[in-house]
DSSP file (Angstrom, degrees, kcal/mol; ACC not computed):
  #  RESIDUE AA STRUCTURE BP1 BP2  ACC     N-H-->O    O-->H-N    N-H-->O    O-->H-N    TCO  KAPPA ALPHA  PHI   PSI    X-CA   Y-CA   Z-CA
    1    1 A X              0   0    0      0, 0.0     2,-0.4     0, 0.0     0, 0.0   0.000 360.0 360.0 360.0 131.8   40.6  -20.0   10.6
    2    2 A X        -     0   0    0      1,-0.0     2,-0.5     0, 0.0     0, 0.0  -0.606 360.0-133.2 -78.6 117.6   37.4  -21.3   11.1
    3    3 A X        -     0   0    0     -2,-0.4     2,-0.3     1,-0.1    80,-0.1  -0.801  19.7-135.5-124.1 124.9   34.5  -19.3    9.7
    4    4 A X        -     0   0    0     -2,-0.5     2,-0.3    78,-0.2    -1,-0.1  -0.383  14.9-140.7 -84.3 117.7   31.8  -18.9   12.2
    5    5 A X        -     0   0    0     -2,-0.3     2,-0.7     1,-0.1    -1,-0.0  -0.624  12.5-151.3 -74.8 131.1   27.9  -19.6   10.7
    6    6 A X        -     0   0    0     -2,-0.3     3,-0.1     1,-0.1    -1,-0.1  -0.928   2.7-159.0-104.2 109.1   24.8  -17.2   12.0
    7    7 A X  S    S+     0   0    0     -2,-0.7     2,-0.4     1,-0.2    -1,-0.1   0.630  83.4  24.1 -34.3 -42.4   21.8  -18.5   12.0
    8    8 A X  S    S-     0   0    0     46,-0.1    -1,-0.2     1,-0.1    47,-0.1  -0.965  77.8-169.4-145.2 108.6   19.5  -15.6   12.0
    9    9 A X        +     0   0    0     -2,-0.4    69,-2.6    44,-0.1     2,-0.7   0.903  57.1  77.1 -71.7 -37.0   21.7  -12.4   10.3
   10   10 A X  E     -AB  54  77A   0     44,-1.1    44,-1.4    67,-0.2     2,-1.0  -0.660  59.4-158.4-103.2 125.6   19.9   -9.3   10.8
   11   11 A X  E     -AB  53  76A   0     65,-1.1    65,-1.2    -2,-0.7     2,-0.5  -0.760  25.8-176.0 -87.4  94.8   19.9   -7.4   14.6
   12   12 A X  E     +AB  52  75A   0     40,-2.4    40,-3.5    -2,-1.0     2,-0.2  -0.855   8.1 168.4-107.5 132.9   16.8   -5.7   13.6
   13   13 A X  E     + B   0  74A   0     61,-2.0    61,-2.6    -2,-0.5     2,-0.2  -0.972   5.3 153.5-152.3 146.3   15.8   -3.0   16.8
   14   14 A X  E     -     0   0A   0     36,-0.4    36,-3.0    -2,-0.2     2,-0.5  -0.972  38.6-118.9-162.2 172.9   13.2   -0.2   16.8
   15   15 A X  E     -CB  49  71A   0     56,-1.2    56,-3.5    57,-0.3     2,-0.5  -0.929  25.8-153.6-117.7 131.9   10.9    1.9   18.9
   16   16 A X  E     -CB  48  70A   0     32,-1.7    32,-3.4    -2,-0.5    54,-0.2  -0.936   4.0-161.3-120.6 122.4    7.1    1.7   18.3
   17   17 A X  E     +C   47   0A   0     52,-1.4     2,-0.4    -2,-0.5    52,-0.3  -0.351  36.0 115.6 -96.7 164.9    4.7    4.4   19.2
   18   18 A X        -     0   0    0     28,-2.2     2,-0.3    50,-0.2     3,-0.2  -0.978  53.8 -91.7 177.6 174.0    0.8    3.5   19.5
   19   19 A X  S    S+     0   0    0     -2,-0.4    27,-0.2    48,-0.3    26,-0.1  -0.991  95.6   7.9-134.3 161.1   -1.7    3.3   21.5
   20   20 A X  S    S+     0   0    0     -2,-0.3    -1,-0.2    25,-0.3     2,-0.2   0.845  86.1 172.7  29.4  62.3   -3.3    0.7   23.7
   21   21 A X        -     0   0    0     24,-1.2     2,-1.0    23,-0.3    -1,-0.2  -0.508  20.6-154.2 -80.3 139.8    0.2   -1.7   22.8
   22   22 A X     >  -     0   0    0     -2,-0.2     4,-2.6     1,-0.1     5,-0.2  -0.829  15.4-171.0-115.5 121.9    0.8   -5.1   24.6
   23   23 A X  T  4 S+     0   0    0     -2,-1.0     4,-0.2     2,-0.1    -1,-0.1   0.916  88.2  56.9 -67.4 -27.0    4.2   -6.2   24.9
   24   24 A X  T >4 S+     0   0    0      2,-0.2     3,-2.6     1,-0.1     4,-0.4   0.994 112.2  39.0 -20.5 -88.7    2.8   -9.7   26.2
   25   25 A X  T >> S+     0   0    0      1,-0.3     4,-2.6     2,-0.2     3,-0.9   0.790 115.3  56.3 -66.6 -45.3    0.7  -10.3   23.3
   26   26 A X  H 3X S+     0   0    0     -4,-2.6     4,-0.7     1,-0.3    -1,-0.3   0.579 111.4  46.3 -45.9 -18.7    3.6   -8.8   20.5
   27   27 A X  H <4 S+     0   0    0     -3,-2.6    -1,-0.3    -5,-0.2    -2,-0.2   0.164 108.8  49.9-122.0   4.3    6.0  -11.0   21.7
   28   28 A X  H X> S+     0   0    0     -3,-0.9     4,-2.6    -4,-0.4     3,-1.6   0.803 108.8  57.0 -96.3 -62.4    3.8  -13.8   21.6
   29   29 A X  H 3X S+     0   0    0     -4,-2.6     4,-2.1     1,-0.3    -2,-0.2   0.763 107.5  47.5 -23.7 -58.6    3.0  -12.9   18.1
   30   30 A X  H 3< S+     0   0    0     -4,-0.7     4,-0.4     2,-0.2    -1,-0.3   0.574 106.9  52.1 -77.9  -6.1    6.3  -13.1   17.0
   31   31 A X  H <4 S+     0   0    0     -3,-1.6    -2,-0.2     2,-0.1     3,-0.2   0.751 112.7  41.4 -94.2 -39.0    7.3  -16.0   18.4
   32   32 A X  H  < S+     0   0    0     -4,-2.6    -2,-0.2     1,-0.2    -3,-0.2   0.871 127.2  38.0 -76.0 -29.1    4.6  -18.2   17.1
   33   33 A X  S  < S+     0   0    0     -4,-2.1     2,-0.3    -5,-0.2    -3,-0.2   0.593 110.6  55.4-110.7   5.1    4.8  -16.1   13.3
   34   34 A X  S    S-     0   0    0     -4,-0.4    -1,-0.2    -3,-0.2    26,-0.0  -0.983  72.7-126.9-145.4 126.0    8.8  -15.4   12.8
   35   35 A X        +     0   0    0     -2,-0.3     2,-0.3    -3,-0.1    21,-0.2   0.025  62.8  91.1 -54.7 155.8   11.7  -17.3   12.7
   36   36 A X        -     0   0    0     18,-0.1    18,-0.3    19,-0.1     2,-0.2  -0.971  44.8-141.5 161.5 179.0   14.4  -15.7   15.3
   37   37 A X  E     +D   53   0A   0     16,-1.1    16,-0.7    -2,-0.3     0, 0.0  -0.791  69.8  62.0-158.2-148.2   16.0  -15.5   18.4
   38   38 A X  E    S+     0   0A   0      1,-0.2     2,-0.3    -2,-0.2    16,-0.0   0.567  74.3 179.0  41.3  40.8   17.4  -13.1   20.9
   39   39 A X  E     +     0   0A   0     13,-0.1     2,-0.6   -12,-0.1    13,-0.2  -0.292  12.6 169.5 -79.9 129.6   13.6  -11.2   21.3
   40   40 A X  E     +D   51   0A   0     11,-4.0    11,-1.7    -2,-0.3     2,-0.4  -0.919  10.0 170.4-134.2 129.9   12.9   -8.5   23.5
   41   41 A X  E     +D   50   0A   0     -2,-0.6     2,-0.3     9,-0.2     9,-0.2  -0.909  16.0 149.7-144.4 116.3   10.1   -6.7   23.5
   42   42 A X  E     +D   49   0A   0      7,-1.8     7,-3.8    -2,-0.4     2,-0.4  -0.925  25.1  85.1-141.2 154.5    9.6   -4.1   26.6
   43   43 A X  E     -D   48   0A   0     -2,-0.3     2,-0.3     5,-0.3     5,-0.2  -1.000  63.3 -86.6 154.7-146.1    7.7   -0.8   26.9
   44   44 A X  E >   -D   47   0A   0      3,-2.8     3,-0.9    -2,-0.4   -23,-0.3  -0.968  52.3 -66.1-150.8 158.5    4.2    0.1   27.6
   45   45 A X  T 3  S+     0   0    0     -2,-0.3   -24,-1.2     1,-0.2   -25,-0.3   0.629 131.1  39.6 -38.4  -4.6    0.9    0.7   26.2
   46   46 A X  T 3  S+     0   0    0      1,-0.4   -28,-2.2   -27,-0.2     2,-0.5   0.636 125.4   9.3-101.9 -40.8    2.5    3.8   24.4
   47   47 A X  E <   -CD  17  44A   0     -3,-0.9    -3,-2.8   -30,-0.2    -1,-0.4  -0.947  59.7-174.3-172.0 127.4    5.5    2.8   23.4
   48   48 A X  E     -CD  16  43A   0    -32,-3.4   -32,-1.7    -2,-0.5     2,-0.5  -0.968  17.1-134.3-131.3 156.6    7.7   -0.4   23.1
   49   49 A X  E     -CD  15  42A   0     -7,-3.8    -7,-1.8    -2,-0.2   -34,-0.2  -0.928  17.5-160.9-122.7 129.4   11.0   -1.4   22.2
   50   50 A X  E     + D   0  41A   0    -36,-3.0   -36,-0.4    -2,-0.5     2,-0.2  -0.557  19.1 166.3-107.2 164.8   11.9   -4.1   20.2
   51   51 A X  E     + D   0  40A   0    -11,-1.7   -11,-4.0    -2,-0.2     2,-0.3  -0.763  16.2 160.6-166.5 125.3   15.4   -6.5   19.4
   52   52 A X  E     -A   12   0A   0    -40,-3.5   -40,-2.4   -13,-0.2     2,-0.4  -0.965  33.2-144.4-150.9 116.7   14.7   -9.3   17.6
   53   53 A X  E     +AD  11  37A   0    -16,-0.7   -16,-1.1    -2,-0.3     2,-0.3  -0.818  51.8 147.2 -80.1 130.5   18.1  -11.5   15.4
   54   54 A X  E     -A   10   0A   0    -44,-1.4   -44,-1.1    -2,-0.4     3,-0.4  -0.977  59.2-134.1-163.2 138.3   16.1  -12.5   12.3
   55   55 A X  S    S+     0   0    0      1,-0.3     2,-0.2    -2,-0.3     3,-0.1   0.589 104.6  58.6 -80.2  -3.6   16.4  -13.2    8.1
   56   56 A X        +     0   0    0    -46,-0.2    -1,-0.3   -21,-0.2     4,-0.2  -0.699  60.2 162.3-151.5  76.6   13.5  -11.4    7.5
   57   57 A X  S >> S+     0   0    0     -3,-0.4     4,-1.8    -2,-0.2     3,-0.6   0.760  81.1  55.7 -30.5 -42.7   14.0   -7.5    9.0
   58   58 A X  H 3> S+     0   0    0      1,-0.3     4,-0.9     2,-0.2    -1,-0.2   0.868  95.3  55.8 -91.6 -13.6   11.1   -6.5    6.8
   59   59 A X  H 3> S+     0   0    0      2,-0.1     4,-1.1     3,-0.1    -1,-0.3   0.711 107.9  48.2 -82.5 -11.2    8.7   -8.6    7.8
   60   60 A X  H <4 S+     0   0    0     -3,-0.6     5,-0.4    -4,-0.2    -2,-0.2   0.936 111.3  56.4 -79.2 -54.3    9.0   -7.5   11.6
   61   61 A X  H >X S+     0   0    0     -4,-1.8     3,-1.3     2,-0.2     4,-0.8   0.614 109.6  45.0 -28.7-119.1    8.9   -3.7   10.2
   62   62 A X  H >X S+     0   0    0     -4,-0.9     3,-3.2     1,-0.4     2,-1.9   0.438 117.8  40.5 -31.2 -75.3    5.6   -4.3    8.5
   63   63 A X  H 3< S+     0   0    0     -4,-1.1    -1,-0.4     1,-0.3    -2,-0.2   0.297 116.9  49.5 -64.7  27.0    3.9   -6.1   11.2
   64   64 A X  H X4 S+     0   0    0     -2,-1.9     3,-0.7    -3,-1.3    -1,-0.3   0.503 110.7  52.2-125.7 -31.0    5.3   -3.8   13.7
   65   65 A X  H X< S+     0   0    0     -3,-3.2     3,-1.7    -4,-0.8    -2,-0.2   0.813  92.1  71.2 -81.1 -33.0    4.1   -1.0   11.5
   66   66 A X  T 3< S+     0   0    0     -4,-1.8    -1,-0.3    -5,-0.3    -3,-0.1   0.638 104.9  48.0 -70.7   4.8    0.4   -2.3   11.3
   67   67 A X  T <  S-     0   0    0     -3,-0.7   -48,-0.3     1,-0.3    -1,-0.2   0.281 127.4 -46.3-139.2  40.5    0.1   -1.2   15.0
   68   68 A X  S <  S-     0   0    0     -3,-1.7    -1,-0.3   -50,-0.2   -50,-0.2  -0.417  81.6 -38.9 148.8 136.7    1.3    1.6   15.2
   69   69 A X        -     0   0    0    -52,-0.3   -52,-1.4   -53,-0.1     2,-0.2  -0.471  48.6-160.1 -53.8 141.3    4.8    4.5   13.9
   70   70 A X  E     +B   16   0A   0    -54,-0.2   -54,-0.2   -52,-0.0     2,-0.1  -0.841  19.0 167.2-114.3 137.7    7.9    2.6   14.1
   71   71 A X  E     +B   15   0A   0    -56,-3.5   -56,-1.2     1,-0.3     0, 0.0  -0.586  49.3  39.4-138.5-152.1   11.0    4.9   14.3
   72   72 A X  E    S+     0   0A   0    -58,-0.2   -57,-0.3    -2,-0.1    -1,-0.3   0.592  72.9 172.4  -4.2  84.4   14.7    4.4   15.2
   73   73 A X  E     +     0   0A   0    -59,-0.2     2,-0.3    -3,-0.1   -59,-0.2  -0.614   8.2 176.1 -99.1 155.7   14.8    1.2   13.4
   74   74 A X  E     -B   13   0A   0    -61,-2.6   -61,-2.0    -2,-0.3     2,-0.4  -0.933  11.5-173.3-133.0 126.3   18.3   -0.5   12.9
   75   75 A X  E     -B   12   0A   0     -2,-0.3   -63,-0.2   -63,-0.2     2,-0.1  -0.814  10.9-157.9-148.2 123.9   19.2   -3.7   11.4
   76   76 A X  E     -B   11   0A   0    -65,-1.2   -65,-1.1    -2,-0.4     2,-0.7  -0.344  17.3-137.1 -63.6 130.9   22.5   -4.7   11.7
   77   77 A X  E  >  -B   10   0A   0    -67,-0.2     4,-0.7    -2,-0.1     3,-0.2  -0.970  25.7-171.9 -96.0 130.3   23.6   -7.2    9.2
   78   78 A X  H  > S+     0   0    0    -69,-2.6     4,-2.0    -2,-0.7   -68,-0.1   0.475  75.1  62.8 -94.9  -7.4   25.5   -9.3   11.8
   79   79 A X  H  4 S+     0   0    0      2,-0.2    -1,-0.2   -70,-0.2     4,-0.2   0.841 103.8  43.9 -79.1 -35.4   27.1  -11.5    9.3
   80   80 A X  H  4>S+     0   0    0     -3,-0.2     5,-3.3     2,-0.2    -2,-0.2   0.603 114.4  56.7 -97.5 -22.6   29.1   -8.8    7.6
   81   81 A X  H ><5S+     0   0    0     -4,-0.7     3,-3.6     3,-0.2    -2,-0.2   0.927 104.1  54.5 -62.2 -79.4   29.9   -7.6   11.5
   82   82 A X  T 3<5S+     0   0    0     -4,-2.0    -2,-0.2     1,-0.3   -78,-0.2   0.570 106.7  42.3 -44.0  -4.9   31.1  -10.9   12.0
   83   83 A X  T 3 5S-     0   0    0      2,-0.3    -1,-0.3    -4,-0.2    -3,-0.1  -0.020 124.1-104.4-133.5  10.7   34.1  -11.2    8.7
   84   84 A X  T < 5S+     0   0    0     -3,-3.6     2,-0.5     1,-0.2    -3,-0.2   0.767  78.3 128.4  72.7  29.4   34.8   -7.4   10.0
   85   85 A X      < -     0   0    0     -5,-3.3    -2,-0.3    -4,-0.1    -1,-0.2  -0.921  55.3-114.3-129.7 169.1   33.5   -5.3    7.8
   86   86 A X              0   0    0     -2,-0.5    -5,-0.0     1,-0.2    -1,-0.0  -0.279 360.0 360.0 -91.7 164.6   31.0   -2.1    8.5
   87   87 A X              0   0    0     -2,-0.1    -1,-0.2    -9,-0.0    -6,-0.1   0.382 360.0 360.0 104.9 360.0   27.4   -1.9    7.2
């Protein structure tokens, strides 16, 4: 069996509350300063929702955090998903 590689492990997703947000300009931001893929970033000046596959969960938390509470965070390790086990 053939053991499948992921590139970027952690499904890091969270909601950030804030005020005068742009989901344009966050998502710009993160593409030009973090390694990744699979980015989404949607919402409104109030509140946006992020999903971003990445090696470095904590560094999207921090910078997610300087602009604003971040809550229902998740991050999946997607490797550990993949070889079937939970966590």
């Amino acid at each position: 069996m053939e053991e499948q590689s992921i590139e970027y492990r952690y499904d890091t997703q969270l909601l950030l509350e804030g005020e005068d947000l742009d989901e344009d300009a966050i998502a710009d931001y993160i593409t030009e300063h973090f390694e990744g893929d699979c980015l989404l970033v949607v919402g409104d000046e109030d509140l946006i929702k992020l999903h971003f596959h990445t090696n470095y969960p904590w560094k999207i938390l921090e910078y997610m955090r300087s602009m604003g509470e971040i809550f229902d965070i998740v991050v999946e390790d997607m490797d550990r998903q993949a070889r079937g086990l939970h966590g």
